[in-house]
N, C-alpha and C positions, 0 to 999 in steps of 0.2 A: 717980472723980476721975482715977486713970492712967490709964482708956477717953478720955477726955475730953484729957487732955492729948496723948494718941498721936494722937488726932483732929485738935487743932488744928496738932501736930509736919506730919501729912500733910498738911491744907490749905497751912501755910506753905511746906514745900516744893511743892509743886506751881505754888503761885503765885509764886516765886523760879523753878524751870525753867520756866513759860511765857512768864513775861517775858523770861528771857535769850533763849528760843529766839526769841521774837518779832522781840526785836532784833536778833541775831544772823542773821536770813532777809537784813538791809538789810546786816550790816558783821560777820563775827565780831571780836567784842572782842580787845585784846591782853594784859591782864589779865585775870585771875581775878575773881568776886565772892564777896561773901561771904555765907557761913550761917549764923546765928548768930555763935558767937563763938569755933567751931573748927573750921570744913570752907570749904573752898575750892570754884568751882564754875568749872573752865574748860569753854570749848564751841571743841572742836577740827572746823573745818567739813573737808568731803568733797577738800578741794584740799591740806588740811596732812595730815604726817606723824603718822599716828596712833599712840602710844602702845602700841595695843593688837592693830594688825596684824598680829602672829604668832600670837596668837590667835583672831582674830576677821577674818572678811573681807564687812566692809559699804561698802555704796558712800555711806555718808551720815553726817551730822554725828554727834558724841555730845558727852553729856556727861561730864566726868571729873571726880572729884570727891577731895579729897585733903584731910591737914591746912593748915590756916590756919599764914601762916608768919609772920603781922606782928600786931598789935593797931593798930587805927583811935588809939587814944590810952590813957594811963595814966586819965584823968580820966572816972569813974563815969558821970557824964550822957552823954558822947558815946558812952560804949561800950554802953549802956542804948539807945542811939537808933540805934547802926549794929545795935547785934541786931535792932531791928523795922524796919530797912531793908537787906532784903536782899540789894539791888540795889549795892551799896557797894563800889564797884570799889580793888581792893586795889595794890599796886605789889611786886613780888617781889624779894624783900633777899636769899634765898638764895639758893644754886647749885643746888641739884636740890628736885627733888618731894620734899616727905614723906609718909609713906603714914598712914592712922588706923589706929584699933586695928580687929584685925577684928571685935570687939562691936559698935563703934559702925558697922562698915561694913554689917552683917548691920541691924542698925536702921534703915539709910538705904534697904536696897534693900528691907525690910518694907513702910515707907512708900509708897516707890514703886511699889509692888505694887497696896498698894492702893487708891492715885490714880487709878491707872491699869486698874483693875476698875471698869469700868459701871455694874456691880451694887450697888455702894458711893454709895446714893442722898443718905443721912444725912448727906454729907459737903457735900452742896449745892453741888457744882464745875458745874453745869450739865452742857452738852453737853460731856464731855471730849475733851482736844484728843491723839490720840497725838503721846507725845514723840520724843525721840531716845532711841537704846541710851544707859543710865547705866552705867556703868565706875567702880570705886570702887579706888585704890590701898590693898591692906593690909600691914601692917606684919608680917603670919608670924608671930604672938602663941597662933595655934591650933596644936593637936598636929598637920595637918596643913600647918602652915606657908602656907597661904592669903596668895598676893601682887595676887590681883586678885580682885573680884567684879563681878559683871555684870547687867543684866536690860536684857532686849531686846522690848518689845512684839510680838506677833503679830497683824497686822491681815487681815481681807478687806474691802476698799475700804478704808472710812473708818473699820471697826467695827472694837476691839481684842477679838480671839478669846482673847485670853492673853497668855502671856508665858514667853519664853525664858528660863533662870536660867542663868549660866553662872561656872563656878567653877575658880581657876587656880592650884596650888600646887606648892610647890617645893622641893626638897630638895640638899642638896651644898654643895659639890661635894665629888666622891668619882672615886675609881679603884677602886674596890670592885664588880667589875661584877655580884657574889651580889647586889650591891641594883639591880640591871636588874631591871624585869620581864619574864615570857614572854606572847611573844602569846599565845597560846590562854586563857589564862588572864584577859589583857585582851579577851577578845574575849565570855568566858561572863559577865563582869562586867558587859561592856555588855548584853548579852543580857538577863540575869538584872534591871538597872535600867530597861529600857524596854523591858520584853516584848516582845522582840524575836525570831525566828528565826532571820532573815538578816542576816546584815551583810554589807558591803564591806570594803575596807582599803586604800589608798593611802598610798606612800610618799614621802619628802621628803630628800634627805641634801645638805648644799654642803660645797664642798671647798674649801679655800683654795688657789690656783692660784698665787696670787705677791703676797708683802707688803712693800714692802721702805720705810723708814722713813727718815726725813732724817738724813745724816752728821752725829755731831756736830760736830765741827772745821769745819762751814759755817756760814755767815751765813742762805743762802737755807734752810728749810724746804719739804720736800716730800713726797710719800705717794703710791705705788704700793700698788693694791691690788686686784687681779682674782680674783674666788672662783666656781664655777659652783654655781648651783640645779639641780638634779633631782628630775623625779617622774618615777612610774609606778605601775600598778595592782594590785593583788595582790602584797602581801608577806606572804612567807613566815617569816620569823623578825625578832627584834630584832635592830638594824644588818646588818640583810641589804644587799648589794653589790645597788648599781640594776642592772637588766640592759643590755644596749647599745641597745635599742631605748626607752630614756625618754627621755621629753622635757627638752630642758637650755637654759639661759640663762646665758648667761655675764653677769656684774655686773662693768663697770669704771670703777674712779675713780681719776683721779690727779691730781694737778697738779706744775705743772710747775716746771723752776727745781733738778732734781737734777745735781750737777754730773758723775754718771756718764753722762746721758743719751748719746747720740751727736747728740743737736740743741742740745746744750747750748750753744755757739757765738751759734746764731739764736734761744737764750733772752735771752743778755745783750743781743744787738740789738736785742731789743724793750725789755728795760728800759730801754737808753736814751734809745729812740725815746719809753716811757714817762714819761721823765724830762721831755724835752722838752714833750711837750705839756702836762703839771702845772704845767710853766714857763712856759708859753704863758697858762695860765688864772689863774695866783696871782702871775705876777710871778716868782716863786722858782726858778731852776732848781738842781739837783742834779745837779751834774758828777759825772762816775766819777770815781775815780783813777789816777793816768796809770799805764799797765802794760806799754806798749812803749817801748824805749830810744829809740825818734824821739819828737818831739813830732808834731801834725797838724797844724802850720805847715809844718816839715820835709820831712813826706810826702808835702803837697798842692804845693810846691816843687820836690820829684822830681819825680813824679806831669806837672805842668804843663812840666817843662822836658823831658821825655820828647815827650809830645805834639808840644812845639817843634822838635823833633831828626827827628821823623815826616814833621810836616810839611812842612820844609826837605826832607826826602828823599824830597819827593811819595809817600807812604803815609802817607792820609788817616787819621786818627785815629777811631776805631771800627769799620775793618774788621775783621770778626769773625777771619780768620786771623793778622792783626796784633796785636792788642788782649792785653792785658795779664790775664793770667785771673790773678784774685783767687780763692784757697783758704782755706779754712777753717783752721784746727789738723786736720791730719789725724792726726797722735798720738791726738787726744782721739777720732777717729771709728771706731767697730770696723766691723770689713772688711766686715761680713756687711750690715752697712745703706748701706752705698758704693755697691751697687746702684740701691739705690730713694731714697736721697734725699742729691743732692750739690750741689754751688756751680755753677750754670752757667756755662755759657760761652758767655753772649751780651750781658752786662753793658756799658751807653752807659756814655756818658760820666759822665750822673750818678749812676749806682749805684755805680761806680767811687770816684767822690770822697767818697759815703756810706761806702766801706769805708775810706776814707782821714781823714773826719772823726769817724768813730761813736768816736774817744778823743778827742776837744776836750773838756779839761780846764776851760776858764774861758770866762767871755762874751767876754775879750778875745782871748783865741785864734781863737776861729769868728770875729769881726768881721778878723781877721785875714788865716786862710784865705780871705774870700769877697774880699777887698779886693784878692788876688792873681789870685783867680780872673775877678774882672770885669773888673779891667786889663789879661788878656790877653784876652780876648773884646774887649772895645775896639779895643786896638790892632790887633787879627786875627792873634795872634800864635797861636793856634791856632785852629781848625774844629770840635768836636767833631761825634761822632754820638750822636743820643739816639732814642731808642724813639717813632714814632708815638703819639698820643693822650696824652702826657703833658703834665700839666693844671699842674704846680707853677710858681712863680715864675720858678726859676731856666732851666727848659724855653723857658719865652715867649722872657726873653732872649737864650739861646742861637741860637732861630729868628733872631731878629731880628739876630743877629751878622752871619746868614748875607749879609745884606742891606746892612752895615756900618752900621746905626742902631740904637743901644740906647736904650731909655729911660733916662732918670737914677731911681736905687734908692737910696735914703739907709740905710745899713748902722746905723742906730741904734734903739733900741726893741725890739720884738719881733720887727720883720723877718727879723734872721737867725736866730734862731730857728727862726721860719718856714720860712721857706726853705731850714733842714736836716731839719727835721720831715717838708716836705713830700716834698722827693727821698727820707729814707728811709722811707715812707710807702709810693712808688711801687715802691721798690727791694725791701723784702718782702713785698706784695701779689702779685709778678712771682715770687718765691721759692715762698709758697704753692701758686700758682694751677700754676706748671712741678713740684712736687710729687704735685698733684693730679688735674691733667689727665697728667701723664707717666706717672703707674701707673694711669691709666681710673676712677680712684674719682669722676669726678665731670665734668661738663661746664662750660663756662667759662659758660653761662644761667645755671645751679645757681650758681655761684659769684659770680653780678652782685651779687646782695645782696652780700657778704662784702667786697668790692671797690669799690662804687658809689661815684665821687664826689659825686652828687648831695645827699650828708649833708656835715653841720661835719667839721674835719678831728678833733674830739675823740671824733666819735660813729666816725670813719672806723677811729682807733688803739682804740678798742672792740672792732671788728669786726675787727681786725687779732688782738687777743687771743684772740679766738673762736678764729680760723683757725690760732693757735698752737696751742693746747689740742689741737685737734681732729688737729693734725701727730701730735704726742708719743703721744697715743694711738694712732695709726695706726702709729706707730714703735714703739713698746712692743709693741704685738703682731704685729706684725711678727720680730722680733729675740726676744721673751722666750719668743710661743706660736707662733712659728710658724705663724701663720694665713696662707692664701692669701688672693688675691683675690677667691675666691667668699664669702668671709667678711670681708675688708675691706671690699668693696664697701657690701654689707648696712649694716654700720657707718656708713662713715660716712655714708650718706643718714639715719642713725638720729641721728647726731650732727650733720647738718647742718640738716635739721627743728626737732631741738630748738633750737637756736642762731638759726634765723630765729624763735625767737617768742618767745625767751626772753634775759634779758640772759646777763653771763658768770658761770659759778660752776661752780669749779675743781673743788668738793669734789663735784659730781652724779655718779650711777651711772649710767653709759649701762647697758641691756639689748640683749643679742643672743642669739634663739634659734639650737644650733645642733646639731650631730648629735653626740650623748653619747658616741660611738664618739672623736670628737676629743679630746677629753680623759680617756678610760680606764685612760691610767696611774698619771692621779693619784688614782685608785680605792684603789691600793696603801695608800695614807695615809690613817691613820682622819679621819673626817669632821668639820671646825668642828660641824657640826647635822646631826642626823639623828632624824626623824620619821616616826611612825606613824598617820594617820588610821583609827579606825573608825566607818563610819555605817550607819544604819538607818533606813527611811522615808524619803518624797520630799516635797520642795516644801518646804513650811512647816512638815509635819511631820518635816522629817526631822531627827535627834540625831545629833550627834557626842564620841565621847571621842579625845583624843589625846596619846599618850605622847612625850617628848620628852627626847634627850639633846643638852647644847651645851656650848661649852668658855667661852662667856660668860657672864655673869648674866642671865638671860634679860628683867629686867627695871630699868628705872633707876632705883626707888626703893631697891632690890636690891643689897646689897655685902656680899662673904665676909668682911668685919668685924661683919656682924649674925650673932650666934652663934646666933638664934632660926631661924637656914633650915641653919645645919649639921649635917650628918649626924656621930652619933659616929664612921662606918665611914672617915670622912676621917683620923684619927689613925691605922691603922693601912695608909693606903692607901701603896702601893708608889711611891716618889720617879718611878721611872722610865714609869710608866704615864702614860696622858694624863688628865687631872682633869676631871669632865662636871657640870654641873648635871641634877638631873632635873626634867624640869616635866611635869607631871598639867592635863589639861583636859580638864571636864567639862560637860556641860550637861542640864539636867531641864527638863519643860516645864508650866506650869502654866496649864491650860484654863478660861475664866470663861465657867458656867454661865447 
């Protein structure tokens, strides 16, 4: 009778993951479904952020499988009928994954074992179909505190040869470093578990390079946070120092909006170029609040009677030796970035008046400002100069000033909006583009997407956001690591690739390999992570154990409030030490005859 019931437990599962995967080949789902009436069954495809990447490095979908966080209903019959339907897509109430017990997770990947054995005829699954790797979150309920379990099909072509077993457990955190292991000692263990001779051993250590966290006493929230990976081959002891000749990647994520930055300036500009076109699309706009003692009726008042004063004294208004150069706050700018990224000084006419309206406080103010501005263009009481190729509204009529005929422009509705959206629009593209072409990182082709007005003006301050992103980080390392140009450059074609194919998302880690020697000082500082690979055998058959110390929880089902993964040696570990988790991974391989 329990042969029989493990039998029909294996069919139903198998027939619950071929279905998902099936589906899953057209759309991976965004819910979980359900197994029975306490395991969860997500299918995380090859393009999402896998769960189990620190562990494991596949290029292809898996399963994951965890506690059920919700019941289908209180009421006996529906919960009777989502158990035999286990296709029963769940909706997720909680905040993170729960993990099963690891009894029951050790039963699920039984199961899967033997689904997944050819050999196992009695079971009637026909021609079986190989799955994807199963990944099972466990809850550390064993003496070895087990946080993950695994099994991975072994196929040649279409045939499943076996099956990977892979098991991930974890201990800590602790400053007690008696409870490090010695390699040699991991190294006869592996030996000793998969008759092995020879092994290999590659190393892993990242260093946190700079974190720095949003002020509290700010509105805006932000996160700098660049750490470098390192490998290399043949390690010689636990937390052994990479040598200078490993391979490094520098990981950088920020976003932007710190008001230490030194572009912090050309941050608020974009919010409220941001502001604007929200307002463009909802009707709603969201003025700043006014924070110069002028208003930008006031200054576009100067501003135009200035012009007026030029003109009368034949110096034509936008000659570049003439012309009125607008600065930044240079209080807020440190010296060392004054080099490579400043206010130019070649600003028309209407970039000029973007710097003069970017604090219009109210709709009735800008309808104001522009009301002043077209009635001296009428009358020709000034001439402005503006930039070839500029496409915005208020450009046209300017040209046509030049001519003494303006169209009539009804200042009501969304127009003037527009028409401040638009000039600063033009106004920080020209900012950008003199950033990126003036330090060589980039040629103005490369940069057509970024710029292009052939898109909406909503998709255009998109691609304006992009272009910010991509400043800040280029200034961050600049200023924080000190990188040259042969390493900025790299960058940002890494960061401008990504950005033509992808929308914006502030929180992504760019990658940049670079030479380990650049960053060696911060060797000094013990490492966020640091690992040990050993393996033996090649291809298919080849095993891995790997020992690992990290100052995070190595996993997110995982928190130092679950007393079942702490080490006793943590009550007596020294305050001033740094605190590591250990995590253990293993793998056995089991061959179907």
């Amino acid at each position: 009778m329990v042969v029989e019931q493990r039998w029909r437990g294996a069919v139903g599962l198998y027939q619950s993951l071929l279905r998902i995967y099936e589906e899953g080949r057209e759309s991976i789902p965004e819910h979980p479904y359900l197994l029975e009436s306490d395991v969860e069954i997500c299918l995380i495809g090859d393009s999402c952020e896998s769960p189990v990447e620190r562990f494991w490095h596949g290029n292809t979908m898996i399963y994951v499988l965890q506690k059920a966080v919700s019941r289908p209903s209180e009421d006996s019959d529906s919960m009777e009928e989502s158990k035999a339907d286990a296709s029963v897509l769940l909706t997720k109430e909680n905040s993170g994954p729960v993990p099963l017990s690891v009894r029951r997770a050790k039963q699920l990947i039984s199961l899967f074992t033997m689904v997944q054995n050819p050999n196992m005829t009695h079971l009637k699954l026909g021609e079986v179909v190989v799955l994807p790797p199963l990944w099972i979150r466990c809850d550390g309920s064993d003496p070895e505190h087990t946080c993950w379990l695994g099994a991975e099909p072994l196929k040649a072509g279409n045939k499943i040869m076996g099956i990977n077993l892979h098991m991930v457990t974890c201990d800590g955190p602790t400053a007690d470093k008696t409870c490090f292991a010695n390699l040699g000692e991991l190294k006869m263990q592996h030996k000793i578990m998969h008759h092995s001779s020879v092994v290999t051993t590659k190393g892993f250590a990242q260093y946190e390079l700079l974190r720095a966290a949003a002020l509290e006493d700010t509105i805006v929230e932000s996160e700098i946070n660049i750490s470098v990976d390192i490998t290399w081959n043949t390690v010689d002891k636990i937390l052994d120092t990479p040598p200078l000749i490993s391979a490094a990647t520098l990981n950088i994520a920020l976003e932007p909006g710190d008001p230490r930055s030194p572009v912090y300036q050309l941050y608020r500009e974009l919010q409220f170029l941001l502001a604007l076109a929200e307002g463009l699309k909802t009707g709603v706009t969201k003025w700043p609040e006014p924070l110069e003692p002028e208003s930008a009726v006031e200054l576009v008042q100067e501003f135009l009677a200035d012009l007026k004063r030029k003109l009368d004294g034949c110096c034509v208004s936008g000659n570049r030796d003439g012309m009125e150069k607008i600065q930044c706050d240079t209080e807020a700018v440190d010296s060392s970035i004054k080099s490579i990224f400043s206010e130019r000084g070649d600003l028309d006419f209407a970039e000029q008046l973007w710097c003069k309206m970017k604090c219009v406080s109210s709709y009735q103010e800008l309808m104001a400002c522009f009301t002043l501005i077209l009635e001296s263009l009428e009358r020709g009481e000034i001439q402005p100069w503006i930039h070839q190729g500029s496409s915005s509204l208020l450009s046209k009529l300017i040209q046509q000033s030049y001519h003494g005929k303006m169209e009539a422009v009804s200042l009501t509705g969304i127009t003037p909006i527009q028409m401040l959206l638009e000039i600063g629009l033009d106004k920080m593209k020209k900012d950008y583009v003199n950033f990126f072409i003036g330090q060589e990182l980039a040629t103005l082709t490369y940069l057509d997407y970024f710029i292009s007005t052939s898109v909406d003006l909503q998709e255009q301050v998109h691609r304006v956001q992009k272009l910010h992103h991509m400043l800040e980080i280029m200034v961050s390392c600049t200023v924080l690591l000190q990188l040259k140009h042969e390493n900025l450059f790299p960058l940002t074609q890494i960061c401008m690739k990504y950005y033509r194919e992808n929308p914006l998302d502030e929180k992504h880690v760019f990658q940049l390999p670079i030479g380990s020697a650049l960053v060696k000082k911060f060797y000094q500082d013990p490492p966020e992570v640091w690992k040990v690979d050993i393996s033996s055998g090649h291809g298919p058959k080849e095993v891995k154990t790997s020992w690992q110390v990290s100052t995070n929880p190595p996993v997110e089902h995982m928190t130092s409030n679950n007393t079942s993964f702490l080490s006793d040696s943590t009550v007596n570990a020294s305050t001033q030490d740094r605190m590591y988790f250990i995590t253990v991974v293993k793998c056995s391989q089991v061959h179907f005859r």
